[in-house]
C-alpha positions in Angstrom: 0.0 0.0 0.0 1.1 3.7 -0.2 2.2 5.8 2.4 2.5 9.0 0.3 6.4 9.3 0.3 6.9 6.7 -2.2 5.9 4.0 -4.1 8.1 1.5 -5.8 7.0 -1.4 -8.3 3.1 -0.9 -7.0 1.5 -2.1 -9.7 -2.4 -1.0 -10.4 -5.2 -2.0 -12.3 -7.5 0.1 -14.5 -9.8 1.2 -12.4 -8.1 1.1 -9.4 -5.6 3.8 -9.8 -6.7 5.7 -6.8 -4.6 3.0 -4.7 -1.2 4.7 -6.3 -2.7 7.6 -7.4 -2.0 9.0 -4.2 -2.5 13.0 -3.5 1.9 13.2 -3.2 1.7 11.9 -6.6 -0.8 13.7 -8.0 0.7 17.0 -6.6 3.9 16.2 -8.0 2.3 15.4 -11.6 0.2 19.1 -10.9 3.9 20.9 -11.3 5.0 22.2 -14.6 8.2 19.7 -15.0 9.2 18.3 -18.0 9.3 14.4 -19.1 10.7 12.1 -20.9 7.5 9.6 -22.8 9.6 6.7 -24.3 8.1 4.6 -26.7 8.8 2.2 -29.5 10.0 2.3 -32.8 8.9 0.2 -35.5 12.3 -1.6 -35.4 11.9 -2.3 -31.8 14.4 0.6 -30.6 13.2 2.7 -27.8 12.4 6.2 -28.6 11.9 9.1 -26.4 11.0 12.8 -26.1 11.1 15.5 -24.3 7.6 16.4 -23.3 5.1 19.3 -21.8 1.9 17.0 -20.0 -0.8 17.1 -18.2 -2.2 14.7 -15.2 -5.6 14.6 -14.5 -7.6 12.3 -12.6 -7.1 9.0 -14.6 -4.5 9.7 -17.3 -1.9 11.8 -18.5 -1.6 13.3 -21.7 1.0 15.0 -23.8 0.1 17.6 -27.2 2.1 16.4 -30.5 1.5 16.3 -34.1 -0.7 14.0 -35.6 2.4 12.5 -37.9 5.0 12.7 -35.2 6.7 9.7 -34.3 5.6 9.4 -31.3 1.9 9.5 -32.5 3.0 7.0 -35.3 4.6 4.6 -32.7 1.7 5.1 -30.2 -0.1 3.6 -33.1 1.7 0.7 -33.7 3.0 -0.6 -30.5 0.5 1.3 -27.1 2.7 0.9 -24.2 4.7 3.8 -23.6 6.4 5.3 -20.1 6.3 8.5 -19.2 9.1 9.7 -16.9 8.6 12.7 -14.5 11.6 14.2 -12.6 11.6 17.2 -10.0 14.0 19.7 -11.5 16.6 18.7 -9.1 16.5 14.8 -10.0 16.0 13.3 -6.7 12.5 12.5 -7.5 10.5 11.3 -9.7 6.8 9.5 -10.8 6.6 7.0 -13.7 3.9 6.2 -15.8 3.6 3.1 -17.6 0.3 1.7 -19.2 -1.2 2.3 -22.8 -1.8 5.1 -24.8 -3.9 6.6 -27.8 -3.8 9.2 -30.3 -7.3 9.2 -31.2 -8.4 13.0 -30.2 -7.8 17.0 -31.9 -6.2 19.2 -29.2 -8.2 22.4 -28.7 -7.4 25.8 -28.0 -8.6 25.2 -24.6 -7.0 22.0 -24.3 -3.5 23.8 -25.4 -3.8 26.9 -22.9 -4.2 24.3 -20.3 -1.2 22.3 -21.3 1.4 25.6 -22.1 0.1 27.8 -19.2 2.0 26.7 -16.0 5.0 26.4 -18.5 4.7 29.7 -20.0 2.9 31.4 -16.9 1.1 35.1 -17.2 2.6 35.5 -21.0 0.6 32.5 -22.5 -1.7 34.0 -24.3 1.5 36.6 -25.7 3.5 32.9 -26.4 0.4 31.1 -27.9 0.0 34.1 -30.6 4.1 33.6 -31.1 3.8 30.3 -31.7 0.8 29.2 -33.7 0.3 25.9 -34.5 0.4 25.0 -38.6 -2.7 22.4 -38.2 -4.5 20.8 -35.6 -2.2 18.7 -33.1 -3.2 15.5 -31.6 -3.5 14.5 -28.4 -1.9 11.4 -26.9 -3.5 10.2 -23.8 -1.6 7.8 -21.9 -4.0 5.4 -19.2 -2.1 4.1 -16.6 -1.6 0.3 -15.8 1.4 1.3 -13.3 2.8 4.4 -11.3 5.7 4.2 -9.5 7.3 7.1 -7.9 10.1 7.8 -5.7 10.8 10.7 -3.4 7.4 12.0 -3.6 
């Protein structure tokens, strides 16, 4: 079970996230920190990205273009990991389960996602950089969260 403080190898069902979906790790996933979402190339290489998200309730999910590779290899091959680290690297949440790209980002959908990374100027960094078509958006469901330091 999960104190709060950390969680190693806890594995959790769909539906059952609440067990490790503790209110630690949900703070921690409610900062603006960057991750790294590995998945897998066609050739059976891992490949991963750098990556803006955002946690909600029962998934995570990450804005990216509808031909990315990511997107193409979420396609092909669902199970992904998303890495989370705290800017100084002593902690971290990871989220491993199955994910789509099945949805069209929306305006709203991509001020929520930029604004605690861009802060008061989003609206001033949204108009800088327009997107050239709608972007997809890749929703990852948890099967497994572990964190550490959290």
């Amino acid at each position: 079970m999960v104190d709060g403080s950390a969680v190693d190898g806890s594995a959790v069902e769909h539906g059952t996230l609440s067990a490790v979906w503790t209110a630690a790790v949900a703070a921690f996933l409610g900062r603006p920190l960057h991750a790294v979402l590995a998945t897998r190339a066609p050739d059976g290489s891992i490949s991963q990205s750098v990556v803006w998200f955002r946690a909600e309730i029962d998934s995570v999910w990450i804005s990216c273009r509808p031909d990315s590779a990511k997107a193409c290899h979420v396609r092909l091959d669902p199970e992904v990991s998303l890495l989370v680290l705290a800017p100084h690297g002593g902690s971290y949440v990871r989220v491993e389960g199955k994910a789509t790209v099945d949805e069209v980002l929306s305006d709203e959908q991509r001020l929520t996602l930029v604004g605690p990374y861009q802060g008061a100027e989003v609206l001033v960094w949204l108009a800088e950089h327009p997107l050239p078509s709608p972007n997809a958006l890749l929703r990852i469901r948890p099967d497994r969260v572990v964190s550490r330091g959290v």
